[in-house]
C-alpha positions as YAML, in Angstrom:
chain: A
units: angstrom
residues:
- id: 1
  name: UNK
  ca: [5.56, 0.44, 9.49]
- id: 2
  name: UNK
  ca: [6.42, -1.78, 6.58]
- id: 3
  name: UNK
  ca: [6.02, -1.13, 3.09]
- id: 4
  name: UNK
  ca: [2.95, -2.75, 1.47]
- id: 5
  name: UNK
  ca: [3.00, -6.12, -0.45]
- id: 6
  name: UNK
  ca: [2.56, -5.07, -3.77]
- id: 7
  name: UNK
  ca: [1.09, -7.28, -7.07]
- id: 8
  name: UNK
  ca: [1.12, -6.40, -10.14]
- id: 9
  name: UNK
  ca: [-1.94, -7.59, -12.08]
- id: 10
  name: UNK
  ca: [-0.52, -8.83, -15.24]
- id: 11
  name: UNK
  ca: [-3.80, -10.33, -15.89]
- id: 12
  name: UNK
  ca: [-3.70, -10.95, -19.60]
- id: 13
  name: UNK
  ca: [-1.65, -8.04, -21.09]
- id: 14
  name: UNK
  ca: [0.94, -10.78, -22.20]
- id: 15
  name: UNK
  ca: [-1.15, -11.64, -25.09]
- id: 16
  name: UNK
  ca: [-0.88, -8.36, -26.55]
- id: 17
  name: UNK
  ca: [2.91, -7.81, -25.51]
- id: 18
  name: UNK
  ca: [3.82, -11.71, -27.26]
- id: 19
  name: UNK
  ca: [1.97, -10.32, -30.60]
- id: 20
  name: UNK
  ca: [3.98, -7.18, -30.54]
- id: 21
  name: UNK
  ca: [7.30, -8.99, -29.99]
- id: 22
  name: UNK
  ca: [6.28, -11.79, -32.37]
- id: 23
  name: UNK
  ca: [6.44, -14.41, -29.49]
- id: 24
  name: UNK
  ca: [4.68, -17.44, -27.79]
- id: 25
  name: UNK
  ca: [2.32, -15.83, -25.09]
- id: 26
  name: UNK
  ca: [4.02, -18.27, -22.48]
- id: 27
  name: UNK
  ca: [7.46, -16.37, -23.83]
- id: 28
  name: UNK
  ca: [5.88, -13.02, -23.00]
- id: 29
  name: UNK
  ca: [3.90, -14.17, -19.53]
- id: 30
  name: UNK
  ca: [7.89, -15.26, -18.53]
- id: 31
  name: UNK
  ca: [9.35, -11.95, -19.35]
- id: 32
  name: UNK
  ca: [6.43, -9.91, -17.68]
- id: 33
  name: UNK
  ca: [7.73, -12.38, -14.54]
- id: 34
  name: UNK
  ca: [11.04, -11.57, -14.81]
- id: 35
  name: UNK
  ca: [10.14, -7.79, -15.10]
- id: 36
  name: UNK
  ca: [8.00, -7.94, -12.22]
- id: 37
  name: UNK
  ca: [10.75, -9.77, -10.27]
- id: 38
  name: UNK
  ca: [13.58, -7.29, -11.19]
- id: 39
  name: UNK
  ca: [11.46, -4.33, -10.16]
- id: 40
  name: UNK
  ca: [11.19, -5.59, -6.39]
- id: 41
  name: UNK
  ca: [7.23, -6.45, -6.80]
- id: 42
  name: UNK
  ca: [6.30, -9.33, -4.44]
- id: 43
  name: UNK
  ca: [3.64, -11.27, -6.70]
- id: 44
  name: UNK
  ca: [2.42, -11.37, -10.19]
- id: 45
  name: UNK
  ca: [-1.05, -11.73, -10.91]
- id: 46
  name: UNK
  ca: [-2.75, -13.66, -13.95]
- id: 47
  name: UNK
  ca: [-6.23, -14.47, -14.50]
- id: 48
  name: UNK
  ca: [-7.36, -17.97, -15.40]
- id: 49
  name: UNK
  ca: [-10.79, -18.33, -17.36]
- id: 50
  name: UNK
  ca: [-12.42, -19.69, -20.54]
- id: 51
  name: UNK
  ca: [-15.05, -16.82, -22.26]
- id: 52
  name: UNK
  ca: [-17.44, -19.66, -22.13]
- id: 53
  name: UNK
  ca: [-18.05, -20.08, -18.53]
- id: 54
  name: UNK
  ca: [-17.44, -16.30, -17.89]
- id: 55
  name: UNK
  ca: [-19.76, -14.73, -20.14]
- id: 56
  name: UNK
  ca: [-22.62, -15.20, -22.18]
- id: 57
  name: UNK
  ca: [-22.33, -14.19, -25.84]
- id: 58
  name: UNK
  ca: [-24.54, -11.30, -25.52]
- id: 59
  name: UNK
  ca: [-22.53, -9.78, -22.01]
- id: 60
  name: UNK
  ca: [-21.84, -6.00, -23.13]
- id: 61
  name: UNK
  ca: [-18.74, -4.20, -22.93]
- id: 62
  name: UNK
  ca: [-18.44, -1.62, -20.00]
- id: 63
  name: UNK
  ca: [-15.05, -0.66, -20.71]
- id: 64
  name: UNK
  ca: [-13.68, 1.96, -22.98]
- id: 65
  name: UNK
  ca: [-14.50, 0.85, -26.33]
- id: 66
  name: UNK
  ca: [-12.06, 3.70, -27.71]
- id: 67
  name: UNK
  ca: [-9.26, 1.81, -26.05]
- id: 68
  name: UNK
  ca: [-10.38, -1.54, -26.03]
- id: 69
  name: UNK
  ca: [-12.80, -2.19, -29.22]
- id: 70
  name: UNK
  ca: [-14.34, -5.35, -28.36]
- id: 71
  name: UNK
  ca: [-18.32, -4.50, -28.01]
- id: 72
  name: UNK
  ca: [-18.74, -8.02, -26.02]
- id: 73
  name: UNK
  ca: [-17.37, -9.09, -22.44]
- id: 74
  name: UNK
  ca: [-17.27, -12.74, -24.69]
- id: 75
  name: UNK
  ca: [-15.69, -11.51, -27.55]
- id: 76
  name: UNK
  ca: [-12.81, -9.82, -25.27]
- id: 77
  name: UNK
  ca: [-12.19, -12.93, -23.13]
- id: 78
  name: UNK
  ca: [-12.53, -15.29, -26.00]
- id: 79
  name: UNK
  ca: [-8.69, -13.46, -27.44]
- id: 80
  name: UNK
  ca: [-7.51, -14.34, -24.37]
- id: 81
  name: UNK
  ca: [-8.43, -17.48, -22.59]
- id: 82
  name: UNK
  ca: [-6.21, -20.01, -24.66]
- id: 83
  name: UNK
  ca: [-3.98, -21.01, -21.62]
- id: 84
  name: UNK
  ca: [-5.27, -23.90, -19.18]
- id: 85
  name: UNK
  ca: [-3.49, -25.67, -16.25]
- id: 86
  name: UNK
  ca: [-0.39, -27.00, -17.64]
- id: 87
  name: UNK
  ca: [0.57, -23.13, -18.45]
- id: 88
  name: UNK
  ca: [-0.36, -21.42, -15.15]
- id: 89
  name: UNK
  ca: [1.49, -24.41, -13.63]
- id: 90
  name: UNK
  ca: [4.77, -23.57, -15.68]
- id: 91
  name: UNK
  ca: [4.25, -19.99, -14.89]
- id: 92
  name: UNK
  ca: [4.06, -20.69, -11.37]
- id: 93
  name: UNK
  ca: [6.94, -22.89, -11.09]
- id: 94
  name: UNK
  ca: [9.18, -20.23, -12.95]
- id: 95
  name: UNK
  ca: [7.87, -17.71, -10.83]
- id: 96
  name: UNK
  ca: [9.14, -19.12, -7.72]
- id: 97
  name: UNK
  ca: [11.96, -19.45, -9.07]
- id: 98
  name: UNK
  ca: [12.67, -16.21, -9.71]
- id: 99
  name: UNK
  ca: [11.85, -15.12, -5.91]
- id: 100
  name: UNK
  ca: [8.28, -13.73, -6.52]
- id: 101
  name: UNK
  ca: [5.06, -14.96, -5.44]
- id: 102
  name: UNK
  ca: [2.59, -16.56, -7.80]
- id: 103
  name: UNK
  ca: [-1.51, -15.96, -8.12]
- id: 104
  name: UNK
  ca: [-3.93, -16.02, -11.27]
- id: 105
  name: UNK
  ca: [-8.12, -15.45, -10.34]
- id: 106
  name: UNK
  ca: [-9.96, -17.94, -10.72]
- id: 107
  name: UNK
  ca: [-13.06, -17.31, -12.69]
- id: 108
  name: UNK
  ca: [-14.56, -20.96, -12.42]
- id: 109
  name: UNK
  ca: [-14.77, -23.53, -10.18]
- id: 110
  name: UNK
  ca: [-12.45, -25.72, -12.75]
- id: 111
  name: UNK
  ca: [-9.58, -23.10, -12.27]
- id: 112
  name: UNK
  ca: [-9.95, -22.87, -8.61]
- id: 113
  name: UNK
  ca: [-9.39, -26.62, -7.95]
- id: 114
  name: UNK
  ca: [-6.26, -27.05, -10.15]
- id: 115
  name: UNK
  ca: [-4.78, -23.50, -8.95]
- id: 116
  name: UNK
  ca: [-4.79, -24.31, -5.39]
- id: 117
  name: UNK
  ca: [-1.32, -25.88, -5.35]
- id: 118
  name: UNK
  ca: [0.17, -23.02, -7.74]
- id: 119
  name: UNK
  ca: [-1.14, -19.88, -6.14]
- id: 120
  name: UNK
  ca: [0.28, -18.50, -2.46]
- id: 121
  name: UNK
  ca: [-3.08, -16.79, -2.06]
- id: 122
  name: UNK
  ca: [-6.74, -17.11, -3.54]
- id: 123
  name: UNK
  ca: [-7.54, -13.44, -5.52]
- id: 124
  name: UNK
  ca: [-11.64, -13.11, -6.01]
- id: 125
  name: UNK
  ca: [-12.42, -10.60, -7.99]
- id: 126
  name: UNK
  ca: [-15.15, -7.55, -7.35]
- id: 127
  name: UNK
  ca: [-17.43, -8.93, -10.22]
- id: 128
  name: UNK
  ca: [-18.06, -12.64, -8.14]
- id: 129
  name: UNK
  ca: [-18.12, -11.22, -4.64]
- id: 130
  name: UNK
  ca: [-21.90, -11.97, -5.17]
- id: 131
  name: UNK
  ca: [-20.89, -15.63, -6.28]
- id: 132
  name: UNK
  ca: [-21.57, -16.58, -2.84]
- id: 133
  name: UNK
  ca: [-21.44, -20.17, -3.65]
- id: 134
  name: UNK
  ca: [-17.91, -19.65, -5.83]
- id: 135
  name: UNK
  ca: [-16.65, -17.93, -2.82]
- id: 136
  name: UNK
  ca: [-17.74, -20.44, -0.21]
- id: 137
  name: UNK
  ca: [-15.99, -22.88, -2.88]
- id: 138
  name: UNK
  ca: [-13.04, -20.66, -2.81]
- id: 139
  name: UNK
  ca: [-12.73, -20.15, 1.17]
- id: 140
  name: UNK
  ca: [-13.24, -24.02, 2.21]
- id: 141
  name: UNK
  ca: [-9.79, -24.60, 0.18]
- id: 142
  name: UNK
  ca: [-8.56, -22.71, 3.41]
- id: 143
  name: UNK
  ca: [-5.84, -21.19, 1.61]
- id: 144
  name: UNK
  ca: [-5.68, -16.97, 2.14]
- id: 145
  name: UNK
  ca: [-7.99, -15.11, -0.08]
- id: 146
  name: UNK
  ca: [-7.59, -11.39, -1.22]
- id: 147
  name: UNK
  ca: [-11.19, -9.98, -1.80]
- id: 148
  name: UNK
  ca: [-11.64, -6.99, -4.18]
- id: 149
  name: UNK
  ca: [-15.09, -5.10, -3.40]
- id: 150
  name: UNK
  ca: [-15.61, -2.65, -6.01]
- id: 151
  name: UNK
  ca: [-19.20, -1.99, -6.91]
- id: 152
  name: UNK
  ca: [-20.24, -3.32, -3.31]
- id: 153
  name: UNK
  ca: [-21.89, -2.09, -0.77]
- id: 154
  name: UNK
  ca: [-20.82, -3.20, 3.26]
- id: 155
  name: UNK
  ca: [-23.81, -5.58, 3.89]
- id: 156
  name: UNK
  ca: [-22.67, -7.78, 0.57]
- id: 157
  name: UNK
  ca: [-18.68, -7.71, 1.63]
- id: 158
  name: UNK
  ca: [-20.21, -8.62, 4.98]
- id: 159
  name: UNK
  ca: [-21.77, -11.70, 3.92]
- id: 160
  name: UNK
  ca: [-19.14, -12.65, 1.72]
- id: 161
  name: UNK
  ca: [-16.55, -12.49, 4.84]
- id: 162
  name: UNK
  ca: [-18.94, -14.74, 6.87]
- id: 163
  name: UNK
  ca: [-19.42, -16.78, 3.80]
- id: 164
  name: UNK
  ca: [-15.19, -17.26, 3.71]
- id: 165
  name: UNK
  ca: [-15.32, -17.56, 7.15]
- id: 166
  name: UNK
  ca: [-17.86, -20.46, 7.71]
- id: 167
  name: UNK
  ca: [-15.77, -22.27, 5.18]
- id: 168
  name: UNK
  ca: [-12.47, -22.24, 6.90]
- id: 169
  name: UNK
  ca: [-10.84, -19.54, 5.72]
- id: 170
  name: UNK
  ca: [-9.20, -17.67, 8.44]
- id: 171
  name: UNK
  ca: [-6.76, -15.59, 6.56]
- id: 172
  name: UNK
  ca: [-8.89, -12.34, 4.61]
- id: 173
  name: UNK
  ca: [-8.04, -9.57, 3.00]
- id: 174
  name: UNK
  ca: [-10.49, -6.86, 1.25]
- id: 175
  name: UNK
  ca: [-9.24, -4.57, -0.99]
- id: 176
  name: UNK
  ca: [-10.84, -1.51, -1.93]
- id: 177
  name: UNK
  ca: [-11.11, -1.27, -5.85]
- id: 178
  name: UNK
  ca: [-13.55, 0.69, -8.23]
- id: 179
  name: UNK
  ca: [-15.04, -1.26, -10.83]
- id: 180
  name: UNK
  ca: [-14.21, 1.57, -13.43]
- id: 181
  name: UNK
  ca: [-11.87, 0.88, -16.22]
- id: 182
  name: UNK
  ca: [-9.87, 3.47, -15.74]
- id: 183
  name: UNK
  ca: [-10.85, 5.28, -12.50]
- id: 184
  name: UNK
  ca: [-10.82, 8.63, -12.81]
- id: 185
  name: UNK
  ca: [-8.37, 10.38, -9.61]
- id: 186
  name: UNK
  ca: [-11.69, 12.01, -8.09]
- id: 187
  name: UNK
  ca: [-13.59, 8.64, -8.28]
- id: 188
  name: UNK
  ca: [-10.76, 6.93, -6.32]
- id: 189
  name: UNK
  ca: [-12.40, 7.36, -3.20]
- id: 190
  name: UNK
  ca: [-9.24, 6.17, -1.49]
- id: 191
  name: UNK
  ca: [-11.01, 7.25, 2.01]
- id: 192
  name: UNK
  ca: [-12.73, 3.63, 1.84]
- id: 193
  name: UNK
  ca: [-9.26, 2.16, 3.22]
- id: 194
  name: UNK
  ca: [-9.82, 3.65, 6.48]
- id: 195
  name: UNK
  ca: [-13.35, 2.85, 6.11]
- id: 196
  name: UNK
  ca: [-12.80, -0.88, 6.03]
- id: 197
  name: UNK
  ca: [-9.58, -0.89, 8.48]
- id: 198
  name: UNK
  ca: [-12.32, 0.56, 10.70]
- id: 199
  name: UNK
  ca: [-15.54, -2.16, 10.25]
- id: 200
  name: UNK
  ca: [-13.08, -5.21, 9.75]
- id: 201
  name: UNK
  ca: [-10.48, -4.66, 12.02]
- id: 202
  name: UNK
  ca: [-9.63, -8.60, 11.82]
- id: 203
  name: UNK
  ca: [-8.95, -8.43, 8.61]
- id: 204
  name: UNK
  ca: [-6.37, -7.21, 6.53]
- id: 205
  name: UNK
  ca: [-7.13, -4.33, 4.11]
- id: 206
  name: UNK
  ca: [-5.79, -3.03, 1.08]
- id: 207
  name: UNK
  ca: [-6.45, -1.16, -2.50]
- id: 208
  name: UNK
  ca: [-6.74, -2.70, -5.89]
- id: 209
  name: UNK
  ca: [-5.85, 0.51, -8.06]
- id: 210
  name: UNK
  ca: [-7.42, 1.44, -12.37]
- id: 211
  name: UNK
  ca: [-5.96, 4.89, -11.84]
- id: 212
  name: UNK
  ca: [-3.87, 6.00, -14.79]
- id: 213
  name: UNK
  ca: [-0.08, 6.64, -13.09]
- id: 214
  name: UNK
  ca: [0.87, 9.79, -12.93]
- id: 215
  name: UNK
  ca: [4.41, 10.52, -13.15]
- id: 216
  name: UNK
  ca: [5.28, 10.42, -9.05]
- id: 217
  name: UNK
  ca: [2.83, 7.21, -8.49]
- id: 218
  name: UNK
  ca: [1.09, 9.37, -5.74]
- id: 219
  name: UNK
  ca: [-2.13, 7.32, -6.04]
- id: 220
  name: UNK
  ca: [-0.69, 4.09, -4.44]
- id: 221
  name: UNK
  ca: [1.81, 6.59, -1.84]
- id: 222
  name: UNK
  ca: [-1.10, 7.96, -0.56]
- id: 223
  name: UNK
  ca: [-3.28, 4.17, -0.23]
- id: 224
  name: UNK
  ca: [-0.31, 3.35, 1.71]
- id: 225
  name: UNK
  ca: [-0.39, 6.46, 4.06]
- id: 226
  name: UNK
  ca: [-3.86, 5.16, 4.45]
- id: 227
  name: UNK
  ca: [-3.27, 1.95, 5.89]
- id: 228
  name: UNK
  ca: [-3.34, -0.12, 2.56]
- id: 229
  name: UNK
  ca: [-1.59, -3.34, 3.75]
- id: 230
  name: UNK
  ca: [-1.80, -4.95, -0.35]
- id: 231
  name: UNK
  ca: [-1.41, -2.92, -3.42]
- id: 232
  name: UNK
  ca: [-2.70, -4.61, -6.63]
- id: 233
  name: UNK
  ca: [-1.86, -2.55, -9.81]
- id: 234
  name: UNK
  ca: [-2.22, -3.63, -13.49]
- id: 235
  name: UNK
  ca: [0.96, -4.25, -15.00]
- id: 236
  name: UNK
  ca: [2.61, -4.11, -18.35]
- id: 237
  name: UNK
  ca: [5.56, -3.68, -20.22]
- id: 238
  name: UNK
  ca: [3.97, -1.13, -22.68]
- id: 239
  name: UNK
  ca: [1.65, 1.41, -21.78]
- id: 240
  name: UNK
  ca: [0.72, 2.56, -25.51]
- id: 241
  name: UNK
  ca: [-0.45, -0.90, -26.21]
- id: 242
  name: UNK
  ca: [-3.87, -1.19, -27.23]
- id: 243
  name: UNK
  ca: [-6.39, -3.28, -25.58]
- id: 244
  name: UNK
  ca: [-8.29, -3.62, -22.27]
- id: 245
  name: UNK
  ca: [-5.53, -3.51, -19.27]
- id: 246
  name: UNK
  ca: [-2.78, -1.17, -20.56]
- id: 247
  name: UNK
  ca: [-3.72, 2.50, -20.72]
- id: 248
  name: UNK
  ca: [-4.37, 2.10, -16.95]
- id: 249
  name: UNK
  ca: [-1.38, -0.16, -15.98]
- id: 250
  name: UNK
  ca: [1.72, 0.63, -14.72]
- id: 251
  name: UNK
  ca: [5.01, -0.59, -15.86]
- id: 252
  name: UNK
  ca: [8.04, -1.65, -14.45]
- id: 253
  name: UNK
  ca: [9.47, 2.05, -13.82]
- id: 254
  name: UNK
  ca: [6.46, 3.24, -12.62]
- id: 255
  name: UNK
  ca: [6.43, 0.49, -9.87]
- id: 256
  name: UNK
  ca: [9.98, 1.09, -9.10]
- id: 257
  name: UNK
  ca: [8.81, 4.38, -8.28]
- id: 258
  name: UNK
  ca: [5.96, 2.92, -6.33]
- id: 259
  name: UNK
  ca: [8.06, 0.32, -4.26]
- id: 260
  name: UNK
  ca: [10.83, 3.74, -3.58]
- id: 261
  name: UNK
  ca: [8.13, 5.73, -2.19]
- id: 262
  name: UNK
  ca: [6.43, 3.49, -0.24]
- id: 263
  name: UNK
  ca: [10.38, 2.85, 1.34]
- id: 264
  name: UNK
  ca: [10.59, 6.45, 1.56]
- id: 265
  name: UNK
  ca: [7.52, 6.74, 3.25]
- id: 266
  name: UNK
  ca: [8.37, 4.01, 5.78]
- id: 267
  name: UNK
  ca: [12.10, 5.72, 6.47]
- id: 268
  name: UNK
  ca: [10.28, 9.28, 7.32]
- id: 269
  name: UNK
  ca: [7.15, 7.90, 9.52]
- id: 270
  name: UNK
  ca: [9.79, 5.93, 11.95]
- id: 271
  name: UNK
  ca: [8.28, 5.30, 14.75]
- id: 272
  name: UNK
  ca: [5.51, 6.09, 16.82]
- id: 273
  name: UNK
  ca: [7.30, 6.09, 20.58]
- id: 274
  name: UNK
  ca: [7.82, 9.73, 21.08]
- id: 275
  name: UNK
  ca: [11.23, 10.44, 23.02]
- id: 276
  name: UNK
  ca: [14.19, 12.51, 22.03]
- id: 277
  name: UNK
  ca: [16.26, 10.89, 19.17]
- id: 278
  name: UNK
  ca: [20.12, 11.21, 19.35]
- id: 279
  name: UNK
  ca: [19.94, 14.04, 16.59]
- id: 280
  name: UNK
  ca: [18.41, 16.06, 18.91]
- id: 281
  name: UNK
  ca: [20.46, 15.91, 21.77]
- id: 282
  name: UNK
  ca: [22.60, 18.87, 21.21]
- id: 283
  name: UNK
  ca: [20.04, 20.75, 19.54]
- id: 284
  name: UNK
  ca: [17.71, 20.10, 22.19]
- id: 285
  name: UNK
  ca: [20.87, 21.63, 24.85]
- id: 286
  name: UNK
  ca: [22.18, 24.49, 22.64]
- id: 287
  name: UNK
  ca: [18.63, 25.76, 21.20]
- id: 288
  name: UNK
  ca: [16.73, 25.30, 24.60]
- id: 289
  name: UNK
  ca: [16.68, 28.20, 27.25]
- id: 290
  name: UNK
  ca: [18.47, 28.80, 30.88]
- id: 291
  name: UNK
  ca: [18.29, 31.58, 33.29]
- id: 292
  name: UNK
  ca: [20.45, 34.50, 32.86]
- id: 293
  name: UNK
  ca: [21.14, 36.89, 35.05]
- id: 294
  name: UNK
  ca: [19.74, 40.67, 33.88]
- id: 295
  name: UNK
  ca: [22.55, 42.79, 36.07]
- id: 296
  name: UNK
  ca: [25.28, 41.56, 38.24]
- id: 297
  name: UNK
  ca: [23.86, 39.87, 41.34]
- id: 298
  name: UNK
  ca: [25.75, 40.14, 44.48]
- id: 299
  name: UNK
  ca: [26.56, 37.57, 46.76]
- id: 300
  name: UNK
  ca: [23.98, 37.63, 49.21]
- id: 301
  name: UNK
  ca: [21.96, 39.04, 47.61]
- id: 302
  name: UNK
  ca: [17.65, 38.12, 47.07]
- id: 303
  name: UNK
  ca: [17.14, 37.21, 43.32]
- id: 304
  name: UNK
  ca: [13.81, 38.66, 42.05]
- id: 305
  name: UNK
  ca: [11.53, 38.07, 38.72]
- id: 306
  name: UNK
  ca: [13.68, 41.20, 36.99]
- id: 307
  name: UNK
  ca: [17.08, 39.82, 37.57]
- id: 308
  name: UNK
  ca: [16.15, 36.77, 35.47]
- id: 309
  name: UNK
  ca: [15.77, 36.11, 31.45]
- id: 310
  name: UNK
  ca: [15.50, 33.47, 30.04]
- id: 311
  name: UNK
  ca: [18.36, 32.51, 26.70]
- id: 312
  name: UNK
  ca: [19.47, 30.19, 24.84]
- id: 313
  name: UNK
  ca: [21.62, 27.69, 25.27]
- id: 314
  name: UNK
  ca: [19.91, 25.34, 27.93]
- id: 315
  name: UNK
  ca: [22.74, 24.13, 29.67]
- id: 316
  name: UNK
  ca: [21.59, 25.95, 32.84]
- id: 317
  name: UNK
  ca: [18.99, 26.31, 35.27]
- id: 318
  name: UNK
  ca: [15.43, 26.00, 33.36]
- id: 319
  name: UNK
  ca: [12.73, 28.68, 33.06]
- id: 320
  name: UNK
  ca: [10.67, 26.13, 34.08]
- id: 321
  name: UNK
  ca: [12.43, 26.63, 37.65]
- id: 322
  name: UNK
  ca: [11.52, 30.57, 37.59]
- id: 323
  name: UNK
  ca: [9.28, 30.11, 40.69]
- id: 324
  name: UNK
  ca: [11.93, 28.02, 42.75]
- id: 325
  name: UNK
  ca: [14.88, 30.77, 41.48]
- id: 326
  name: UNK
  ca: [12.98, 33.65, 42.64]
- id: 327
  name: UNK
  ca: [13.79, 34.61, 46.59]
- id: 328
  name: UNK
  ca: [16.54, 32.42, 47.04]
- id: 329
  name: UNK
  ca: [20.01, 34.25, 47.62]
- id: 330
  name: UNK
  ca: [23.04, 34.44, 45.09]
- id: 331
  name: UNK
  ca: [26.01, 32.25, 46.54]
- id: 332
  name: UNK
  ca: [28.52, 34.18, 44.73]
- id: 333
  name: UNK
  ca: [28.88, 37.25, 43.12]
- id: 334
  name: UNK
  ca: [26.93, 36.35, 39.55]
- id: 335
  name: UNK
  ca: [28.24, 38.48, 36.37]
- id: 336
  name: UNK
  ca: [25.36, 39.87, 33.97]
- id: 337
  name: UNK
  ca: [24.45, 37.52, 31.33]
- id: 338
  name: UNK
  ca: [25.51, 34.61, 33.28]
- id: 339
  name: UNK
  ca: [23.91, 31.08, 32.77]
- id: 340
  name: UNK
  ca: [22.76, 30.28, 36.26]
- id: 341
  name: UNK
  ca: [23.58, 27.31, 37.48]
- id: 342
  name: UNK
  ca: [22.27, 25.45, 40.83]
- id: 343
  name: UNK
  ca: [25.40, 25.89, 43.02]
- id: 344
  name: UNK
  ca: [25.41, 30.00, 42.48]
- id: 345
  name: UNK
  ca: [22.15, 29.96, 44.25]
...
C-alpha cells in the first residue's frame, strides 16, 4: 500500500501571511512553496479567480463570520483575486523547481485555458460540480481532473463523471469533501470514501479535509485507512491568522505529522499474502507444540491416547498427528517427557 498523494490547499492564505510579514504576496505564495516542499507534500494548491466572475455582489457569506468577517462571498474574493496568469505561471515554474507538483482551481473558463500548461492536474471544486458546462470545458482539455463533491448527492457526481468522460477525460478522481467551513469531526462522514471506492471503482478516490487538526492528524490517518488515494488539506504557515482558510488549515508540522503516519501506516499494514515471515520462524518452532510422552514407553510397546501430551517446543511430532501416533509401537525405549520424534515410533 502506498502512502497517499497529499496537497496542501494553499488557496489564498498567502495574502494574509505577505501582510503579516510585510511582503509582496508573490514573496509569501514562494515561501508557502518552499514550506510545502520541505515538509514532503507532493503538490500545492492555489485558486485562480476574479470576485467578478465568481460572485455576484449580493452572494452571502456561509462561512464563519467570527473568523472570517466579510458578510459577502464578493467582498471576500475581491481581497484576494489580484494575481492573473503571469503570477500562477511564475508560481508554477518555481514550483517545479523545487520538486513539487503545481495546481490552482480554476473558477472561470479564462483561468482554465491559460492554466492548462501550468497545472499537472485539473482541481474542480464542490461549488461548480453543477457547472456542467465548466466541467465539460474542463474535461475536453484531457488533462486529469480531481473532483471534490461536497454538498452532492450520487446522481449529480454521476453526471458530472459522464460529463468528464464524454469529453475525453480518462483520468478522474472524486474526493469526498464537506462543504462546511470548518467541518466539525462528527460531520466528517469519512465512511463516504468507501462509499465511492465502491460505486466508481474506475476511478480514483480520495478526501478533501475542513477538519480543524488535532494534535496526532488522526482525521487524514484514518481517510487513508479508508482507501483515500489523494489528501487535499488547507495549508498555512500560521494557524492564528485571521481570515477565511486558516483556523481550519494545517501547517507545515502538522503535515509532517500527516505524511509520518500515513508512512507508519504503510510500514505496519505490509502486505496482504499471508505466509510465515522470517520473524516467526523460531517462534513459530519453539512456541508451537509436539508430542510428549506421559510415562516411559517401552520398546515394543502400543502407544495409546494417555501416553501422549502435547508441549511446547514444536520441534517434534505434531498434535495434529495424534490419530496416526496412537496404536503404533515405540521403536525404542522412550523416556517420560520426551519429544517424540518419527523414528521412535
Amino acid at each position: 500500500m502506498n502512502k497517499p498523494y497529499l496537497i496542501a490547499e494553499a488557496g489564498v492564505n498567502f495574502y494574509d501571511t505577505a501582510r503579516e510579514l510585510g511582503i509582496s504576496p508573490l514573496e509569501a505564495a514562494k515561501i508557502y512553496i518552499k514550506e510545502a516542499a520541505q515538509a514532503g507534500i507532493d503538490c500545492v494548491k492555489f485558486q485562480s479567480y476574479k470576485a467578478d466572475t465568481i460572485a455576484s455582489k449580493n452572494s452571502p457569506a456561509y462561512w464563519d463570520t467570527t473568523k472570517e468577517t466579510c458578510k459577502t462571498q464578493y467582498e471576500l474574493f475581491k481581497k484576494f483575486d489580484s494575481f492573473g496568469e503571469n503570477e500562477y505561471k511564475e508560481l508554477s515554474t518555481f514550483a517545479h523547481a523545487q520538486g513539487i507538483d503545481f495546481c490552482s482551481t480554476p473558477f472561470d473558463y479564462y483561468s482554465a485555458d491559460y492554466l492548462e500548461d501550468m497545472v499537472d492536474f485539473y482541481k474542480i471544486s464542490s461549488s461548480d460540480l453543477l457547472n456542467y458546462p465548466f466541467v465539460r470545458h474542463i474535461g475536453s482539455k484531457k488533462k486529469p481532473v480531481y473532483l471534490s463533491v461536497g454538498a452532492s448527492y450520487l446522481s449529480e457526481i454521476d453526471e458530472a463523471v459522464r460529463i468528464l468522460k464524454e469529453a475525453g477525460c480518462d483520468d478522474i478522481a472524486l474526493l469526498h469533501c464537506v462543504l462546511s467551513y470548518p467541518t466539525l469531526p462528527q460531520n466528517a462522514n469519512l465512511l463516504i470514501i468507501k462509499t465511492l471506492k465502491n460505486i466508481f471503482t474506475d476511478l480514483k478516490i480520495g478526501y478533501s479535509d475542513h477538519v480543524a487538526p488535532d494534535p496526532t492528524m488522526i482525521t487524514l490517518s484514518t481517510a487513508f485507512l479508508l482507501g483515500a488515494e489523494i489528501i487535499e488539506k488547507h495549508f498555512t504557515l500560521d494557524k492564528t491568522l485571521p481570515g477565511n482558510d486558516h483556523y481550519h488549515a494545517g501547517d507545515p508540522h502538522d503535515f509532517k505529522i500527516a505524511i509520518s503516519n500515513f508512512n507508519y501506516i504503510c510500514e505496519i499494514l505490509g502486505s496482504s499474502e499471508k505466509t510465515v515471515y522470517d520473524c516467526e520462524i523460531i517462534p513459530r518452532r519453539e512456541a508451537r507444540r509436539s508430542l510428549v510422552a506421559t510415562r516411559t514407553i517401552k520398546c515394543g510397546e502400543q502407544i495409546t491416547l494417555n501416553d501422549l501430551m502435547p508441549k511446547r517446543p514444536g520441534c517434534g511430532i505434531s498434535p495434529k498427528y495424534t490419530d496416526i501416533v496412537i496404536g503404533r509401537t515405540a521403536r525404542v525405549e522412550i523416556p517420560e517427557d520426551t519429544i517424540l520424534t518419527w523414528g521412535m515410533i
